[in-house]
C-alpha positions in Angstrom: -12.5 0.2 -21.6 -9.5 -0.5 -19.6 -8.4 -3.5 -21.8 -8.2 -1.8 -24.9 -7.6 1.6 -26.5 -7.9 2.8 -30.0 -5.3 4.2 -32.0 -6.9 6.7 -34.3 -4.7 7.4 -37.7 -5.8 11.0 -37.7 -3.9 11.3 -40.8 -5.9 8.8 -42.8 -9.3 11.2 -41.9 -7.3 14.9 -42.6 -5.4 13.3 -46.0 -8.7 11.4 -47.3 -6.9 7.9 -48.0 -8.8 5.5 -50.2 -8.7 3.1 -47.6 -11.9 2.9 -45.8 -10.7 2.3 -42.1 -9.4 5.1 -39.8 -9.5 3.3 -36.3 -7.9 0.2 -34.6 -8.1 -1.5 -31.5 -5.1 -2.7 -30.3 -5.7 -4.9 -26.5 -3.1 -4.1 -24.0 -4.8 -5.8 -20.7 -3.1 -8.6 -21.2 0.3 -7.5 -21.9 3.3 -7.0 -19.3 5.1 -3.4 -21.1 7.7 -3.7 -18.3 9.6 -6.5 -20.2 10.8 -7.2 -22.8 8.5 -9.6 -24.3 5.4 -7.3 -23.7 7.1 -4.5 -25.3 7.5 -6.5 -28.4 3.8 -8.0 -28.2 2.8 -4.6 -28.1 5.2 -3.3 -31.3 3.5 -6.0 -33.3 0.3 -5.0 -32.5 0.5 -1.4 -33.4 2.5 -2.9 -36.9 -0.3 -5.1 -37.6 -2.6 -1.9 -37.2 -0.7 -0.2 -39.3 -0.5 -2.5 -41.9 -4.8 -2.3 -41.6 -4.9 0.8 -41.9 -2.5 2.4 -44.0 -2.9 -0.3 -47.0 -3.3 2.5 -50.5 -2.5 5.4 -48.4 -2.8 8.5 -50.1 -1.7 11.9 -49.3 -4.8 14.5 -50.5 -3.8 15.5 -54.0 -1.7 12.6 -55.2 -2.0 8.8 -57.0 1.4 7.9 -55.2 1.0 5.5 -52.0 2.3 7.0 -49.0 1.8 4.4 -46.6 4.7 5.7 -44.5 3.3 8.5 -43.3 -0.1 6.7 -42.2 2.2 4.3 -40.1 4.3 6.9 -38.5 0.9 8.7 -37.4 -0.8 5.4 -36.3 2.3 4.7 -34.3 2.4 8.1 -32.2 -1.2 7.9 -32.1 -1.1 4.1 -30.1 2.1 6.0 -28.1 0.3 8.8 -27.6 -2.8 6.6 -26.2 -1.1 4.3 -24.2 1.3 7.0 -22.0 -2.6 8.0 -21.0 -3.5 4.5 -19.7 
């Protein structure tokens, strides 16, 4: 679909989080990425992906929350995603 792409945190599938989701959509149809505004729009919805999906983040083989590294991942991913638009 043209109005919306998913950002995959491929880390969350490869690092077996605890969380149970490992995809987002994040809508970009409606969204101007040549200003300002829209470019902001846009950062909050990748954030509020990431916060979704990288909530108990764990790297395979350890108890400690790593929630950075999901949200890095989800971030390139959506970057990644929308330079193929």
């Amino acid at each position: 679909m043209k109005s919306l792409f998913t950002a995959a945190a491929l880390v969350l599938l490869s690092a077996g989080s605890a969380s149970a989701a490992s995809s987002a959509r994040i809508v970009v149809a409606d969204l101007n990425l040549a200003t300002a505004e829209g470019a902001r729009t846009f950062d909050q919805r990748v954030e509020a992906a990431a916060d979704r999906l990288c909530r108990n983040f764990l790297v395979a083989g350890s108890r400690i929350p790593r929630p950075e590294i999901c949200r890095a991942a989800v971030r390139e991913e959506a970057m990644a995603q929308l330079s193929e638009r």
